[in-house]
Backbone as JSON, one array per atom type, in Angstrom:
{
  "sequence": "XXXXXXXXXXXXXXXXXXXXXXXXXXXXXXXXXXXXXXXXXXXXXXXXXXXXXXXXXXXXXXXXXXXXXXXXXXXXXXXXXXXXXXXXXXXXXXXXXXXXXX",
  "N": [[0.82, -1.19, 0.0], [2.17, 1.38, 0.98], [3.78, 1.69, -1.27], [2.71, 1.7, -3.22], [0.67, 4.36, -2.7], [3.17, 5.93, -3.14], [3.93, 5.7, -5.79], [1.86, 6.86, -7.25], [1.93, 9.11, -5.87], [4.34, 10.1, -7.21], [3.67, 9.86, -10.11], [1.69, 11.92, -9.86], [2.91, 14.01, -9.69], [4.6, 14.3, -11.75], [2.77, 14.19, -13.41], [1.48, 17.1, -13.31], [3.79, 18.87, -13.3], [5.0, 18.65, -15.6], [2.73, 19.86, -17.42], [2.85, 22.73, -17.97], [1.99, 25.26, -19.47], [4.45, 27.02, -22.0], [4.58, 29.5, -21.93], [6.85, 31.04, -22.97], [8.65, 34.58, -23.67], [10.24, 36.02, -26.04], [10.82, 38.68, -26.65], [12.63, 40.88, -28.72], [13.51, 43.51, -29.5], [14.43, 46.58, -27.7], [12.64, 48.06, -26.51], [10.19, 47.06, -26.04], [7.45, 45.2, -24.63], [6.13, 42.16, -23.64], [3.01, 41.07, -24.36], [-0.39, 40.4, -24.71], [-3.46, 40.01, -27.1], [-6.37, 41.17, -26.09], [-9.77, 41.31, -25.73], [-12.25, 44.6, -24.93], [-14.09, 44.42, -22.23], [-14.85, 46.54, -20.99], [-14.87, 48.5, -22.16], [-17.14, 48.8, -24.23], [-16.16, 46.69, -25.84], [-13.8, 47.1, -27.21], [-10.72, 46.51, -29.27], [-7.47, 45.53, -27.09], [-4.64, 45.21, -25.14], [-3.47, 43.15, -23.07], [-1.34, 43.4, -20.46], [1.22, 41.75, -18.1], [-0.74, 41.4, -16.68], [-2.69, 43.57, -16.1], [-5.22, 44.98, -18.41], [-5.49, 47.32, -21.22], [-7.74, 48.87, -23.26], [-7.07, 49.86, -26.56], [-7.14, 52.11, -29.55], [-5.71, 52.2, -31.54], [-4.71, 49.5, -32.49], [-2.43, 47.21, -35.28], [-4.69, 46.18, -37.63], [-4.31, 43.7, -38.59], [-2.97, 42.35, -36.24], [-5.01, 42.54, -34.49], [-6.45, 39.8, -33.18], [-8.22, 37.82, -31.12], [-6.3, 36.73, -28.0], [-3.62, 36.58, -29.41], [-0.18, 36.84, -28.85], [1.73, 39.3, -28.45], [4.85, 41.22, -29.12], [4.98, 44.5, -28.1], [5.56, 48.16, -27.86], [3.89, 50.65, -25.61], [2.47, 53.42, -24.71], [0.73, 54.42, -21.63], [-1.98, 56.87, -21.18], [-4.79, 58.4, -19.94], [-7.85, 58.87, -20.44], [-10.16, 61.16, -20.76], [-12.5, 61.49, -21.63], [-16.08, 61.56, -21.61], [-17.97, 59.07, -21.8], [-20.18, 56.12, -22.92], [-18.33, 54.52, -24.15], [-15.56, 54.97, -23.2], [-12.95, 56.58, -21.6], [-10.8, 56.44, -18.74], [-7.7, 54.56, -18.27], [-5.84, 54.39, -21.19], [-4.36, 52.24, -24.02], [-1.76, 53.57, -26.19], [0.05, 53.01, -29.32], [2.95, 52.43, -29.84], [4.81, 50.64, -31.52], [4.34, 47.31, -32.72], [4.85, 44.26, -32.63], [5.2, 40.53, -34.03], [5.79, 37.79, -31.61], [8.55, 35.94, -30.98]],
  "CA": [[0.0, 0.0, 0.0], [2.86, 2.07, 0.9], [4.1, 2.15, -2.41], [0.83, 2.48, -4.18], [1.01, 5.96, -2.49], [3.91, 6.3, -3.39], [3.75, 5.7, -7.44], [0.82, 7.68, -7.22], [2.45, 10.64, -6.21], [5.03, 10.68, -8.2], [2.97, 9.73, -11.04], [1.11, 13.13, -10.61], [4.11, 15.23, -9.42], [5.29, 14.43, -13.04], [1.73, 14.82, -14.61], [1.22, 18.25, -13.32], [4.85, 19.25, -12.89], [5.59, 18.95, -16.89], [2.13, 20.24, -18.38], [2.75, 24.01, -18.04], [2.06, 26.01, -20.84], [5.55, 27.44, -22.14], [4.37, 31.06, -22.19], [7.95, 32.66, -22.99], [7.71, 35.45, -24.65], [11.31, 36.8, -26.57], [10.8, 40.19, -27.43], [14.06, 41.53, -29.17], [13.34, 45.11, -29.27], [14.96, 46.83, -26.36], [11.49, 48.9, -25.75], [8.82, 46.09, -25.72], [7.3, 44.29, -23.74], [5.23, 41.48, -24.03], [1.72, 41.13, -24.09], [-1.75, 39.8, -25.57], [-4.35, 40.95, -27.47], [-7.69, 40.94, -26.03], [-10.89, 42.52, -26.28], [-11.99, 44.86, -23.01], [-14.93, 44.69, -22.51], [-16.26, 47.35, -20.12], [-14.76, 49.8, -23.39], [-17.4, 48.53, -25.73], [-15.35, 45.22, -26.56], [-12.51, 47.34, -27.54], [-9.45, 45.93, -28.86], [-6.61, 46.42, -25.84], [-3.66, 44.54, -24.98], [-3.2, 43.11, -21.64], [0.0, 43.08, -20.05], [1.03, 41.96, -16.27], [-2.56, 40.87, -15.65], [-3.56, 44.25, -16.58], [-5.94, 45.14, -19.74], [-5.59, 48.25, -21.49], [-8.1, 49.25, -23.94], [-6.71, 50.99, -27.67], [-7.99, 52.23, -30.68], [-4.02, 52.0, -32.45], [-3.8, 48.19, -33.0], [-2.92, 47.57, -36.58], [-5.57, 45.06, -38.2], [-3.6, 42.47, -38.94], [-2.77, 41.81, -34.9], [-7.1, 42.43, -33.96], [-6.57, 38.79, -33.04], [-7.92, 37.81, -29.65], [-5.11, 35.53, -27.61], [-2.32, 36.85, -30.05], [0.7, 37.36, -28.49], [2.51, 40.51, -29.28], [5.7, 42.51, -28.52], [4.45, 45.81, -27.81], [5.76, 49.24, -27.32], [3.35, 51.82, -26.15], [2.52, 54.67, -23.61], [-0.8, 54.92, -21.42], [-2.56, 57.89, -21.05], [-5.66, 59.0, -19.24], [-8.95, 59.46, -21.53], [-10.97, 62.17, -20.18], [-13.83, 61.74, -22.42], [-17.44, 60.81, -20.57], [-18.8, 58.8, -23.07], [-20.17, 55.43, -22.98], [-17.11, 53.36, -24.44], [-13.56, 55.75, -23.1], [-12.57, 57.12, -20.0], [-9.82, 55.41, -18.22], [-6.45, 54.8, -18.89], [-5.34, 52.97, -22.24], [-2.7, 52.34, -24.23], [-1.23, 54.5, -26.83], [0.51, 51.43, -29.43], [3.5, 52.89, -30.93], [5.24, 49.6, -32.44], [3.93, 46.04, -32.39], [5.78, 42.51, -33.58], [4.61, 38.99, -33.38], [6.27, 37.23, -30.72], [9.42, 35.27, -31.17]],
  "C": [[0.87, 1.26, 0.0], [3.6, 1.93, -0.75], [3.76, 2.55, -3.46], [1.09, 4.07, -4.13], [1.66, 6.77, -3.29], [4.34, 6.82, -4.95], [2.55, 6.29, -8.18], [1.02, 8.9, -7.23], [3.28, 11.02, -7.01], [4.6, 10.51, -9.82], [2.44, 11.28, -11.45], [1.98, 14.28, -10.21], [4.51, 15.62, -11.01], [4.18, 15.24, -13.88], [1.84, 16.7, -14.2], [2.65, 19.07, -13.34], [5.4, 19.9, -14.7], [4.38, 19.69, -17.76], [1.96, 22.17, -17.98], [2.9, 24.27, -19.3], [3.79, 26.52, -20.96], [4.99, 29.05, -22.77], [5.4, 32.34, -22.67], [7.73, 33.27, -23.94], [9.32, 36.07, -24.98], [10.89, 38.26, -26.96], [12.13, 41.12, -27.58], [14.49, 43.08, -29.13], [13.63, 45.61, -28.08], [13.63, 47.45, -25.23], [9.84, 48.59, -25.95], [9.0, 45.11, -25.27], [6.19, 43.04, -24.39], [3.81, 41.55, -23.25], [0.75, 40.24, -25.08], [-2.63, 40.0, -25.53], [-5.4, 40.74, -26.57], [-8.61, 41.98, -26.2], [-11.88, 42.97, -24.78], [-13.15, 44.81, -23.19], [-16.28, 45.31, -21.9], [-15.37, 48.66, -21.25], [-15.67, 49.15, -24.78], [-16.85, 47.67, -26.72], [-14.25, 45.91, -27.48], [-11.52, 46.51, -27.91], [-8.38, 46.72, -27.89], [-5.25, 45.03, -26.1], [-3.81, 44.25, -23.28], [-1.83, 42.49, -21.35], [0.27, 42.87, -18.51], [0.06, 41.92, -15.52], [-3.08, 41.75, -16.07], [-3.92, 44.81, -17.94], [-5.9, 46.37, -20.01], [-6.5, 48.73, -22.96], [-7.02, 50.16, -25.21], [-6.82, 51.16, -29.29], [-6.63, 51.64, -31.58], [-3.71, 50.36, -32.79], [-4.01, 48.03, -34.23], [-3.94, 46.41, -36.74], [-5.46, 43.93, -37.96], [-3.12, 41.64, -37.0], [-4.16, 42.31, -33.98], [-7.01, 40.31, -33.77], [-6.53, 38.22, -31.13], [-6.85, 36.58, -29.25], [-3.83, 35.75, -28.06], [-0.99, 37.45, -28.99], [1.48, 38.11, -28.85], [3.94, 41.09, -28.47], [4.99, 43.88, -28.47], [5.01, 46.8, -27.15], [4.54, 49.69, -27.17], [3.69, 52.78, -24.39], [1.1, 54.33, -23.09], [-0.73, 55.76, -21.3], [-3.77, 57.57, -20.48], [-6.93, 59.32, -20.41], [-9.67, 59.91, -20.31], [-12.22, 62.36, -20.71], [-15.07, 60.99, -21.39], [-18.24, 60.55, -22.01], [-18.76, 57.53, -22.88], [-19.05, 54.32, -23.27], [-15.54, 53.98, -24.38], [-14.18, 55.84, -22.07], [-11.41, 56.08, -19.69], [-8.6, 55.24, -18.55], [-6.67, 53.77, -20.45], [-4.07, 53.25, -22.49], [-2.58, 53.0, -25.6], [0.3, 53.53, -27.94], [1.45, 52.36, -30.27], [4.55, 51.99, -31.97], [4.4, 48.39, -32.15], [4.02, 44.96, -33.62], [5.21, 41.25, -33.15], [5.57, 39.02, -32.33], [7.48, 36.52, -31.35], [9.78, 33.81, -30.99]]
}
């Protein structure tokens, strides 16, 4: 019985130990970071980027990376929207390069 246990645990030490996603993220550019797209969706299902857990709404992504889940390099800036209007306010982001991933 004691070894039952035993081949048991290490059975799922391994299972759960090796199935992590491999999330790295290269970004070559000295002044991006990584991130991924999503869509916000207390801005009116905005596309944004979320980086570091947090989501930033922005109008600037080009087309071609409007792909939710996409992983991107990403320079940008936030700023502050001051507008009172159903789908702004809040900070976003401000996208001034953006590369696939590596």
């Amino acid at each position: 019985m004691k070894s039952l246990v035993t081949i048991v645990s290490i059975l799922l030490f391994t299972t759960f130990s090796c199935s992590k996603k491999n999330n790295s993220c290269n970004c070559s550019a000295t002044n991006q970071v990584c991130a991924t797209i999503v869509q916000v969706a207390g801005n009116c299902n905005n596309f944004g980027i979320k980086v570091n857990g947090q989501e930033y709404p922005s109008q600037n992504i080009p087309s071609q990376f409007q792909n939710v889940g996409l992983n991107v390099c990403v320079e940008y800036i936030l700023f502050q929207d001051l507008r009172l209007c159903a789908c702004c306010g809040g900070t976003w982001a401000d996208i001034k390069s953006m590369t696939k991933t590596n």
